[in-house]
N, C-alpha and C positions, 0 to 999 in steps of 0.2 A: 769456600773455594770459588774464586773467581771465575766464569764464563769463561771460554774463550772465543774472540771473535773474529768469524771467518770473512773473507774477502767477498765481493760479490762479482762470481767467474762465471762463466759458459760453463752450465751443466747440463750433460745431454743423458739421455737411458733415465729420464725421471719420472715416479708415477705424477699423475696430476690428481690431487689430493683433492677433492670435493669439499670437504668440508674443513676450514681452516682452527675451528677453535679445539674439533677431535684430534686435528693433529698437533695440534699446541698442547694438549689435555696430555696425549701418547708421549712427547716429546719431555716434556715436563718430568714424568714417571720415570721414565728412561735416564735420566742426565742424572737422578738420584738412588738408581740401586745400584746394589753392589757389583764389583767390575768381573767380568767371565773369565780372564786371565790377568795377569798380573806382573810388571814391568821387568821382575828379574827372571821370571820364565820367558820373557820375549827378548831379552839380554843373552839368555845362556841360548835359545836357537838360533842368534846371530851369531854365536861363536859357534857353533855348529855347521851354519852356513857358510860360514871363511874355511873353515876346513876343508867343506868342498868343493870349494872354491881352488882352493890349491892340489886338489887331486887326493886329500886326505878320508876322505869320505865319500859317498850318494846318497843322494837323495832322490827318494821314494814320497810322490803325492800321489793318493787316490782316494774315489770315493765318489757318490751322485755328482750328477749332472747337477741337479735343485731336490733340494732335499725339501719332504714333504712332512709336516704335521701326523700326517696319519701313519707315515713310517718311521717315526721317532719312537717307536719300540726297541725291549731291551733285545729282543733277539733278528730286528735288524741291525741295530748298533752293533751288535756280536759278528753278525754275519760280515759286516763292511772290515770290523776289527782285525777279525780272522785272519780275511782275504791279505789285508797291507802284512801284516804279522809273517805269512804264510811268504809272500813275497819277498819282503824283506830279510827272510832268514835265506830263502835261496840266495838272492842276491849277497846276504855275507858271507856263508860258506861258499859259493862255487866262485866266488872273486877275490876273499878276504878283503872287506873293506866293511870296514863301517859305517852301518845306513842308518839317515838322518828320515827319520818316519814323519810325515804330515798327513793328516786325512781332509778333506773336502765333507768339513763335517762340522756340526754345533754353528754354523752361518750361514751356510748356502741357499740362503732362504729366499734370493733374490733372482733375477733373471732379465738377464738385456735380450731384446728384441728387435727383430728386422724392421716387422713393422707394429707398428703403435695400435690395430685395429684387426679383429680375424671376423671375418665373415664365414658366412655359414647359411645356406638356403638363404640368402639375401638378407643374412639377419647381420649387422653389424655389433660388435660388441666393443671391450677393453683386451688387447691380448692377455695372457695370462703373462704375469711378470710377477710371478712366484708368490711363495705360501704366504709369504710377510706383509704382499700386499695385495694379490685378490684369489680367486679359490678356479680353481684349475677348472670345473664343473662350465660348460658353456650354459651359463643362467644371468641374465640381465642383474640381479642382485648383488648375485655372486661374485660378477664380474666387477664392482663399483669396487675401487681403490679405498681398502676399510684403514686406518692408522692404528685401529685395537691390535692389527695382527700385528705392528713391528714390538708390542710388548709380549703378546703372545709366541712369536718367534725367540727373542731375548730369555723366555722361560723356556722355550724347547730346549734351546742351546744349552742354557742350564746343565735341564735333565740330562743331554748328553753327554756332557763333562765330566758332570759328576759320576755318571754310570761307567764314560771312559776310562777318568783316573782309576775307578777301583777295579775294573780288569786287566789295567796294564800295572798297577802296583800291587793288587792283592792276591795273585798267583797262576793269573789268568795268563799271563805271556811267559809265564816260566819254561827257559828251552824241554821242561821235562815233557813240557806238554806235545809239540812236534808231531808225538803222532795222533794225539787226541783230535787236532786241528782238523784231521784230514779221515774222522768217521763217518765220510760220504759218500754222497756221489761223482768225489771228487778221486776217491781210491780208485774210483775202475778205469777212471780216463788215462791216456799214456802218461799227457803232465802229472797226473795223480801219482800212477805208477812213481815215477820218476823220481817225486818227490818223498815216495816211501822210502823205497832204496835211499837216499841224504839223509831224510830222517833215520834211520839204520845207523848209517858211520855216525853221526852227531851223538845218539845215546852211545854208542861204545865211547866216543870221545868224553863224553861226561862221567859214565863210568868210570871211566879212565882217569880222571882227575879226582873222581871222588876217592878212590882208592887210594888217591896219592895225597888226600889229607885235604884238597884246593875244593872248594865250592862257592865260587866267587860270587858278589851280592846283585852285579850284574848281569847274571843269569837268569834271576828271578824274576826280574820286571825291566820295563822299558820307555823309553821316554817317547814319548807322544805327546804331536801338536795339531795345533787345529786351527785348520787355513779355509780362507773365504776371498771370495770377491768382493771388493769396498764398493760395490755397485751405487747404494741408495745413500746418501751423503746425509739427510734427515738422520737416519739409525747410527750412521759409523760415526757422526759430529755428538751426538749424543750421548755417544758413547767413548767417546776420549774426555779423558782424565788429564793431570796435571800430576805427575807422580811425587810424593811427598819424599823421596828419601834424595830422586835427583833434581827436581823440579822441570822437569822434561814432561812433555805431553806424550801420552799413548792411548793408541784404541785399546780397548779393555773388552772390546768383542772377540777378539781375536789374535792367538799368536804372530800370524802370519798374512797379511794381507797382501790381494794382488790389483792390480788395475788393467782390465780389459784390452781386447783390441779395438773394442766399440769407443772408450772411454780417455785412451789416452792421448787428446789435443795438448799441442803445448804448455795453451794460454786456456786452459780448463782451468774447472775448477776439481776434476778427481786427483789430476796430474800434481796440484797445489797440496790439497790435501796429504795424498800421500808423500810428499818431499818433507810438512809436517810434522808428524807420528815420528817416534824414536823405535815403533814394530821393525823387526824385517819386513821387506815390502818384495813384492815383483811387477813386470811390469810385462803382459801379452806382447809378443811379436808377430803377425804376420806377413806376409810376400807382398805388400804393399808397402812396407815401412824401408825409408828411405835410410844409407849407413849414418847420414849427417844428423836425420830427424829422432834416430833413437840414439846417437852421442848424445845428443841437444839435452834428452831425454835425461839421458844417465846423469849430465852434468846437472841439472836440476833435482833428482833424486837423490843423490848421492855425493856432492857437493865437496864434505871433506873425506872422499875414497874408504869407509869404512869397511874394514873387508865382510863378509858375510849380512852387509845391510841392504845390500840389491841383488838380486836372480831379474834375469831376462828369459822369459819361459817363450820360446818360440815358436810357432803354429805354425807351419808354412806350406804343409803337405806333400805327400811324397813325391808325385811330380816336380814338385819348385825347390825343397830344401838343399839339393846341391848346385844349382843355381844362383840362388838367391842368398842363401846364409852367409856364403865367406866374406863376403866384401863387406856385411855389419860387423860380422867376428872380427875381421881387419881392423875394420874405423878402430869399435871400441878397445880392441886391444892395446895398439899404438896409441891409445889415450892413454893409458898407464890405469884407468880405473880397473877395481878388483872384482869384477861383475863374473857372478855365478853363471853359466849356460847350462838353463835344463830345456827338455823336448818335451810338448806335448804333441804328441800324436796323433791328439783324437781330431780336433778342431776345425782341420787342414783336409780332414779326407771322409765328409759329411757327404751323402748324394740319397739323391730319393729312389727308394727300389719302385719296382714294375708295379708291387702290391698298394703302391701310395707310403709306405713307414719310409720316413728318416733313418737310413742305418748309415752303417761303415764297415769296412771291410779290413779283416784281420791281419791283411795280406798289406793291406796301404800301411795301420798302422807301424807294423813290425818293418816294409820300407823305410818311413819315414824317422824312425828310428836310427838303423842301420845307416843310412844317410846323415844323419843328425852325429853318428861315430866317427864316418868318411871325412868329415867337414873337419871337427875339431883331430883325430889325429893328422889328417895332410897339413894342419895351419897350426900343429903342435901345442895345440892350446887343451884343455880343459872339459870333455865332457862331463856335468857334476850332475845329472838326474834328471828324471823321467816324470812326468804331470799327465793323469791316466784318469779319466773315466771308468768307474768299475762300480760294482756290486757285488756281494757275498750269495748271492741267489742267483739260478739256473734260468735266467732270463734268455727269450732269443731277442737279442736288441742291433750285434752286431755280427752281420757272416763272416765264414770261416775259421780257421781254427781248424788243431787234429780231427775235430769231430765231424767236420763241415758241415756246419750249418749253414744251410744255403734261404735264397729268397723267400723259399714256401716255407721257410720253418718262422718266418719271423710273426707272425699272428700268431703263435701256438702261444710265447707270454712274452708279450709287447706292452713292461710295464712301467715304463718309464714317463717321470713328468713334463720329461722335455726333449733333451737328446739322449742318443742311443749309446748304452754303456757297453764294455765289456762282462760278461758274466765270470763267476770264479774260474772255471777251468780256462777259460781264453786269457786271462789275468797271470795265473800261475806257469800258462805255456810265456807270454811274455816275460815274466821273472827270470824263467831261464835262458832263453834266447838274449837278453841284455845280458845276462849272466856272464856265457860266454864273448860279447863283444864286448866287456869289462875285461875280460880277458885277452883280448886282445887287441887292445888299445894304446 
């Protein structure tokens, strides 16, 4: 199989590799094992995404911020599982719509940076820029950009996969399950509640079919993908393939790739990359980006209008998203391109509490939402899903919510690698509150 040979672009959010022959030794290994996903799985979720793209569907992404090495266990993978699962089943019952599930999982091993350097009692280091490439630990060693870890990463993603496929195919997301999902401390909360009562009508609706002879095979399991950012161009060039059945290039790390709002220069080399890849792609938007400069954008991604092969995930925060959004939904609509719009939430409404934690506030994200609805029903276009920061654990990472967790609660477990997530209950109060603005949209 032929190499394939990439252009030489502006590429910026890159580690600076120390030592050149580790990373040629790392890269080497990589361009020869077997691919993480596989080009008609990343076929069938681009027909997936045209569907939502025309109002046929949503789409649901969550999952860490930067997923870590040491929480690549089976019952965090469960826990993150659950939450989308959990979600996603609100989201089709109280909408009826078919939700297209992505996690922020098996690659997120990466991390773009404000700045390049964190100091500390005058001590200067490497920021941390994720698992794949030096270890979160503020330690001079630690800190040195290792290329072992982008192989180490590639086998985390592995174990993930494989442990994902066989809970969402071997009985683990069966609607039977609904209420098994929710034997926590997730029952006592109101969303908990709430979602018992669904869970309720759902089994008498299954009852109810099974009496009638129907137990259809798409109740028992469910399809799941696994989305990342094409941050580190060393690992995702690596890792594309030349697929033997089309003879098409794909990344084989991942279902779904997306390119940054750090990342996406015209005349880059991420921007190139992912025009590339025959993956679905996405591309971050935030309240800087010009309506001309993300056409420009889409015409280069997406070139021959393929429906479900570009999402525009847009950041813009709940102050700016009604603002700012319409006049891009304009441009690219009137282009005639067939581009997804989903919202992320979290990206947009980042501030530093009193205590010093990076959090967010439940209240921005669920505005910026709700905005992100206002936008596409006045310009009668297409809301098609939501890009979420979350966890399956009882973290305090972001205030408010039913519970309100407020400033002083965020030291209690402030355990994140990087930014501030949703925890499960703030997670499944969102499910429903989009729920209903699916509803009325």
């Amino acid at each position: 199989m032929s190499e394939i040979v990439w252009p030489d672009l502006p590429a910026v959010q890159q580690p600076v590799w120390p030592d050149e022959a580790a990373l040629s030794a790392a890269l080497a290994e990589l361009r020869v094992l077997p691919p993480l996903v596989f080009a008609g799985e990343c076929d069938l979720l681009t027909e997936r995404l045209g569907q939502a793209a025309r109002g046929e569907a949503f789409v649901l992404t969550g999952g860490d911020c930067a997923e870590t090495f040491a929480a690549n266990t089976a019952d965090s993978i469960r826990a993150r599982l659950k939450t989308v699962l959990q979600m996603s089943v609100v989201l089709t019952y109280a909408a009826s719509l078919p939700v297209v599930k992505l996690g922020r999982v098996a690659g997120q091993y990466f991390k773009p940076r404000s700045k390049s350097i964190e100091v500390r009692d005058g001590v200067e280091l490497t920021s941390y820029l994720g698992d794949a490439v030096n270890a979160i630990e503020f330690d001079a060693a630690g800190r040195v950009p290792d290329p072992a870890r982008l192989v180490k990463a590639y086998h985390a993603s592995g174990a993930a996969l494989n442990l994902i496929r066989a809970f969402t195919q071997g009985g683990y997301a069966d609607l039977r399950q609904v209420h098994a999902w929710n034997q926590d401390f997730v029952r006592e909360s109101v969303a908990g509640q709430r979602y018992e009562r669904m869970a309720a009508d759902i089994d008498r609706a299954l009852s109810f079919m099974q009496a009638c002879g129907a137990d259809p095979e798409e109740f028992t399991r469910v399809e799941f993908y696994a989305a990342h950012e094409a941050l580190s161009l060393d690992y995702e060039r690596a890792l594309t393939r030349t697929d033997s059945r089309t003879g098409l290039p794909y990344d084989v790390s991942g279902h779904f790739l997306w390119i940054g709002e750090r990342t996406r220069q015209l005349g880059g080399a991420h921007l190139h990359f992912a025009s590339t890849i025959r993956n679905p792609i996405g591309m971050k938007v935030g309240p800087t980006a010009s309506p001309d400069e993300v056409l420009e954008a889409v015409e280069i991604l997406n070139p021959d209008r393929v429906p479900g092969r570009l999402s525009l995930i847009t950041r813009m925060g709940a102050g700016k998203v009604r603002e700012v959004l319409p006049s891009i939904v304009q441009k690219v609509e009137a282009s005639g391109h067939p581009v997804l719009w989903i919202c992320d939430p979290m990206h947009g409404n980042t501030f530093e509490a009193g205590s010093g934690h990076k959090t967010r506030s439940f209240d921005d994200v669920v505005g910026e939402v709700e905005g992100f609805f206002e936008v596409h029903r006045q310009l009668g276009t297409v809301p098609g899903g939501i890009h979420v920061e979350l966890t399956g654990d009882d973290v305090t990472e972001c205030v408010g919510g039913s519970t309100g967790l407020a400033e002083h609660h965020l030291g209690e477990r402030y355990e994140t690698a990087c930014d501030p997530r949703l925890n499960r209950e703030q997670s499944l109060e969102l499910a429903f509150l989009v729920a209903d603005m699916l509803l009325a949209r």
